[in-house]
N, C-alpha and C positions, 0 to 999 in steps of 0.2 A: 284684801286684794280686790281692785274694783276688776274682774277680768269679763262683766260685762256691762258697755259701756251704754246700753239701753237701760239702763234701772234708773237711770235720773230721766229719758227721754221716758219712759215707759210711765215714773214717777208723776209725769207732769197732768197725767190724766185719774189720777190721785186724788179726787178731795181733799184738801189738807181741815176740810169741817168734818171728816172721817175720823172718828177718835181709834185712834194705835194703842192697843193697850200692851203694856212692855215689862218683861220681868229682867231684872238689872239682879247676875250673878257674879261676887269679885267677892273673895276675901277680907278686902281692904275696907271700911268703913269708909274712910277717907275716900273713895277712888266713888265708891256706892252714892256718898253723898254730892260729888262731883259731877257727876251725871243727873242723879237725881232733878237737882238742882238746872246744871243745861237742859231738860229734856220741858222742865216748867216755862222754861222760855220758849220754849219753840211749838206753833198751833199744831190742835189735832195727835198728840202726844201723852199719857196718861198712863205714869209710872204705877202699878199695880199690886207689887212685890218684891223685894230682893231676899237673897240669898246668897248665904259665904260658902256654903260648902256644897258637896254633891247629893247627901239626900236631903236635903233644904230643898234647892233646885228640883230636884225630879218631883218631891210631894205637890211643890207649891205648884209645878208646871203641869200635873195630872187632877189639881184643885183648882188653878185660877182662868188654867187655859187662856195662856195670853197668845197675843196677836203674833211677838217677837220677843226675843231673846238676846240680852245682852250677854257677854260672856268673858271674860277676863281668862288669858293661858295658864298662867303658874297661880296655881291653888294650894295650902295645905291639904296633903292628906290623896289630892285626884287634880289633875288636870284640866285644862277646860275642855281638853282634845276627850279627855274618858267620857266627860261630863255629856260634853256634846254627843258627841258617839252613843251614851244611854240616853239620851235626851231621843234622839230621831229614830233609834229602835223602840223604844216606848210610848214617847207621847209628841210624833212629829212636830217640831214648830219652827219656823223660821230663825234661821240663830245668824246673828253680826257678831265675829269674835271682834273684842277691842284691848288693843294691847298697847303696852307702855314699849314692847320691844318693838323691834322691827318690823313695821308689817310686810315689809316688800324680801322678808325673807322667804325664798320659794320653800323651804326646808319646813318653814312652817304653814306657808298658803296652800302648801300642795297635800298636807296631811290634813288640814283643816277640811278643807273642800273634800278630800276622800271619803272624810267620817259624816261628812254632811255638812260643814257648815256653808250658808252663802257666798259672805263676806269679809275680811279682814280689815281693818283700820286699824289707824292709830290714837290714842287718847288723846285728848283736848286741850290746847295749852292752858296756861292758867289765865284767870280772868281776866286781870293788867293786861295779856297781851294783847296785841294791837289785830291779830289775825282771830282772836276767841268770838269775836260775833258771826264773821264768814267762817270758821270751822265748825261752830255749833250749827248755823243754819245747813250745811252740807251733812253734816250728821240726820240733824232732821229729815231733811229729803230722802236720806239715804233709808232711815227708817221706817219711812212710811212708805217705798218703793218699796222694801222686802218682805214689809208686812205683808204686801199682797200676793207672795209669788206662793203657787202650790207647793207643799213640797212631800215627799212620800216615805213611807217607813224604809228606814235603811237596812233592807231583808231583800235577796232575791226569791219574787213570788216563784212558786215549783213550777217550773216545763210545764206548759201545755197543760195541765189538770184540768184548768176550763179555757178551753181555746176561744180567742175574742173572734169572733167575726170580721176584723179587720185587719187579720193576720192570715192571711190569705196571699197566694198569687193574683194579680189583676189582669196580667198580661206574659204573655215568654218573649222576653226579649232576643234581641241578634245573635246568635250561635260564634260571631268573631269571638275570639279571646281579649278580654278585657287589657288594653294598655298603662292605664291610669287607673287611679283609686283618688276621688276628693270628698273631703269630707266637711260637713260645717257645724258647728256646736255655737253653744251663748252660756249662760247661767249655766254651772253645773257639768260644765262640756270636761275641763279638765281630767277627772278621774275616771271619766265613760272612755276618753281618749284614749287614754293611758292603759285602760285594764283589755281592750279591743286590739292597741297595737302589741301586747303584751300575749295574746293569746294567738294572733295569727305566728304559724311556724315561721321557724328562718328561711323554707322553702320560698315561702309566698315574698316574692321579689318584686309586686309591681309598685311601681313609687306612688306616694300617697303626696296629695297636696291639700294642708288644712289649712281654715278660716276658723278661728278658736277668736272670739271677741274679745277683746283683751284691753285695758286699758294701759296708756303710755306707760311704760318702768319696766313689763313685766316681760314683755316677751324673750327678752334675752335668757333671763330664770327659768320661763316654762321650758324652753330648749333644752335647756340642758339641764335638768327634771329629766324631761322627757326622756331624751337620749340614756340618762342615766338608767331609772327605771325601766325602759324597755331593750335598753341592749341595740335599740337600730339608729343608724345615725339620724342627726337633725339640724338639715341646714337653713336659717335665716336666709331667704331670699332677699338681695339687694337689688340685682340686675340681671340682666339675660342671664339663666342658668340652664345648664342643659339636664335634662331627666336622668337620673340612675335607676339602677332596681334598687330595692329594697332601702331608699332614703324617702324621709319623712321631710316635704319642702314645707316654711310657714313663708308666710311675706311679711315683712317689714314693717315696721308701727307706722301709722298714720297714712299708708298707701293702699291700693288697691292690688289685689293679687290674682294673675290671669295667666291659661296658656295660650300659649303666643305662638306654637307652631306644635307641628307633631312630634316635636321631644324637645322644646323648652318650656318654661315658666317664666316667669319675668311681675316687676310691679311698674304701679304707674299713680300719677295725682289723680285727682279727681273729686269730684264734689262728693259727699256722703249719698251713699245707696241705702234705704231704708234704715237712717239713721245710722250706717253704719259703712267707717274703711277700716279695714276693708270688709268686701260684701261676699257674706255665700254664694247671692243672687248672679254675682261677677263672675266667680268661678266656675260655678254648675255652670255658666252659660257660654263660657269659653271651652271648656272641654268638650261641652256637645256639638260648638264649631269644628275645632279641631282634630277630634275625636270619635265622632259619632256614637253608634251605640259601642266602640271598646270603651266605655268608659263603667267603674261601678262607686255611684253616687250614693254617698251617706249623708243622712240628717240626723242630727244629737239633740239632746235635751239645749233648748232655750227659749227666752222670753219675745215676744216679739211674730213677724213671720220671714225673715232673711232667709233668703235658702227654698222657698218654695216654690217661687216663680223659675228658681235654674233649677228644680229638680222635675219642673213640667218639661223644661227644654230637653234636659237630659231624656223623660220618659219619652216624648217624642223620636228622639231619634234612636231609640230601643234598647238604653244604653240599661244597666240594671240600677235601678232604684231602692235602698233602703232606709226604712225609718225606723229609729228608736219609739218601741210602744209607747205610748202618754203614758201609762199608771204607770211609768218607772222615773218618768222623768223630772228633775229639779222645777223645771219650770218645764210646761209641757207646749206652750206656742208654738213653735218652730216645726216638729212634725206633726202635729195636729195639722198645722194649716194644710201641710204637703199633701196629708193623708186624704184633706177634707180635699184637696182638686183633685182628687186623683192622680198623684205623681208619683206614689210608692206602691213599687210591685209588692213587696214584702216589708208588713210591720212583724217585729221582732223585737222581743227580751233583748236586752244588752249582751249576755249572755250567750245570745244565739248568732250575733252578727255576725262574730271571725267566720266559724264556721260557713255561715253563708255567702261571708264574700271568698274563702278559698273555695268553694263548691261551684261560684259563678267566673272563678275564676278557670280553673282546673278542666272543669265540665261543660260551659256555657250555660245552654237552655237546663243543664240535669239538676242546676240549684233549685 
């Protein structure tokens, strides 16, 4: 699943004179050498290892420590989903699953990305075809863009045991009651989405309006994922929509997504905002219009910095600001940047977030 569409803009600042060293896990011999072989063709790419099964995979990944990780779904014996899952509790590494099924099944992008993986694709047509030179070189990009993305052991670190210093309050924001909740994610956003709206109660009513970067195909699937897994509805913004409580608004693929009054949403064209429609940077900055400090702003795990500059807007007009710690995050750009201007009253474990947005919600200043 490409669900963020910075990893090729991001890729481009990549040496491709940077050797990618890559371990290629498939059952298949056949599927092993198939790649092997693309991967020779494409610079700065340097096949290191495969592996058919699952403790092949884990040895070879805790001995050769590669850059990234190739991974194939259906394995004898384990999964690539188990595979991967002991892969990033053990010996974190960047993982692209690549699959002969479907990739744009959410059923499986959405389990993949929970257990860690980055990416999803689809295998390579065969060489004859007319499209195997532009799908091999997009693979490559693709690889050497995830190569670089941080990624961290998939374990929630214990509460507080060593409090970071930048998990702090900065500031008390406005005592109004929060109207709106926006949030913005990239890389890795989906399963932080998912496991935040799944933990606030059915009490907590204020509507949410997210910017989850997403590449064209997918949004329809994350919806309704989403909706499914969390129980709250999830509506696809088209056009002027008016707010409800307790619905989750996304906007539309390829548009910008802004509020447009004190109880709608709505999308719009627009050129790309730091490489990205739609933009965090949009929405944090239409809410703070609209909304002033009722508003309570979240920044998620992603690559990049979207989202930082609408969550100084937001801090300005005293709205509550929060950011996903960096040590938890897939790729950690996105609240780092926030954190590094000063726009996040409260960095927080993933973990801690609902909590704190019903506490800024319920309480005001008492979060």
């Amino acid at each position: 699943m490409r669900c963020c569409q910075d990893r090729f803009l991001q890729g481009s600042r990549v040496s491709e004179q940077e050797t990618v060293r890559v371990l290629i896990v498939d059952d298949s011999a056949t599927a092993r050498a198939a790649l092997r072989e693309a991967f020779a063709g494409e610079p700065g790419i340097q096949v290191v290892g495969e592996a058919a099964d699952a403790p092949s995979a884990l040895a070879k990944v805790q001995r050769l420590k590669p850059d990234l990780v190739t991974m194939d779904v259906y394995m004898k014996g384990c999964s690539g989903l188990e595979i991967s899952a002991e892969i990033m509790h053990a010996h974190p590494t960047p993982i692209l699953m690549v699959t002969g099924v479907d990739p744009k099944d959410p059923s499986l992008v959405y389990e993949a990305l929970r257990v860690g993986v980055l990416e999803v694709c689809g295998k390579l047509p065969a060489p004859a075809s007319v499209t195997y030179v532009q799908r091999r070189a997009e693979l490559g990009r693709l690889v050497r863009c995830l190569a670089k993305v941080p990624v961290v052991r998939r374990r929630r670190p214990a509460p507080r045991e060593a409090p970071s210093p930048e998990a702090r309050v900065l500031k008390t924001p406005s005592l109004i009651p929060p109207q709106i909740v926006v949030i913005g994610a990239s890389t890795g956003g989906p399963p932080i989405v998912c496991e935040l709206l799944k933990q606030l109660p059915t009490s907590f009513q204020i509507p949410v309006a997210l910017v989850q970067h997403m590449a064209d195909g997918f949004t329809s699937g994350f919806a309704r994922w989403l909706e499914g897994q969390t129980g709250r509805r999830v509506t696809i913004v088209t056009e002027r929509t008016a707010l409800e409580p307790g619905v989750v608004y996304i906007g539309t693929e390829g548009r910008h997504f802004e509020v447009v009054g004190p109880s709608h949403v709505a999308t719009f064209e627009g050129p790309e905002h730091n490489y990205h429609r739609p933009s965090a940077d949009i929405l944090f900055r239409s809410a703070a219009i609209h909304f002033g400090s009722a508003v309570i702003g979240v920044i998620l795990t992603g690559m990049g910095s979207d989202g930082a500059d609408g969550m100084r807007a937001l801090f300005n007009a005293g709205a509550w600001t929060f950011a996903q710690h960096p040590s938890t995050c897939a790729a950690d750009g996105m609240p780092r940047t926030a954190i590094a201007n000063g726009s996040a009253r409260l960095v927080l474990m993933p973990e801690e977030l609902a909590g704190a947005m019903v506490r800024a919600g319920t309480r005001g200043s008492g979060a």
